[in-house]
N, C-alpha and C positions, 0 to 999 in steps of 0.2 A: 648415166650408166646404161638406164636402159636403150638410151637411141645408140648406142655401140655395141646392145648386144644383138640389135635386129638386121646393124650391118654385114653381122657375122655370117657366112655358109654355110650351106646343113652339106652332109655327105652328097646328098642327091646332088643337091648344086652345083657342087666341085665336077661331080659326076657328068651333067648338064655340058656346064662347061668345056671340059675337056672331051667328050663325046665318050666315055668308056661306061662300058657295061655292066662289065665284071667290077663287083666291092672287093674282090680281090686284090685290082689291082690298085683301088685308092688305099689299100694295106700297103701293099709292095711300095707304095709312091712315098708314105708317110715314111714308113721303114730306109727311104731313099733320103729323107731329110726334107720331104714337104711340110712345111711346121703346124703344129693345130693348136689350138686351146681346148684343151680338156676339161671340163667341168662334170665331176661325179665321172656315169660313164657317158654324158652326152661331149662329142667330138665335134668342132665348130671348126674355119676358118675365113681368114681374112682374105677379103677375096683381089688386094692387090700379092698377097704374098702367093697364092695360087695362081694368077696370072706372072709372077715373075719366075717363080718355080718351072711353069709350064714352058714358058718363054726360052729359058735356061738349058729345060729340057732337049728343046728342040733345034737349037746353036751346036749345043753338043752332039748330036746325031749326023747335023749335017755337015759337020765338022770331019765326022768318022769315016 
């Protein structure tokens, strides 16, 4: 259990990743259906479901 919860993403990471600034918009993202695991109030994710989210994201834009 513990080596799956170090593979998990902190906010910043997501943040990292996806190059955004604003904690704003990782609200707006979750709120969109980026999935987290919540524990208490610490907010984690897996960082292929962030990576396919992102992915997803970006299909659908240039699709638009």
């Amino acid at each position: 259990m513990l080596n799956q919860q170090s593979q998990l993403w902190t906010e910043k990471q997501v943040r990292e990743y996806a190059q955004i600034k604003s904690r704003n918009k990782i609200y707006n993202a979750i709120a969109e259906g980026l999935p987290v695991i919540r524990t208490g109030r610490l907010v984690r994710f897996r960082p292929e479901s962030v990576v396919a989210f992102f992915e997803g994201k970006e299909q659908s834009e240039a699709a638009n």
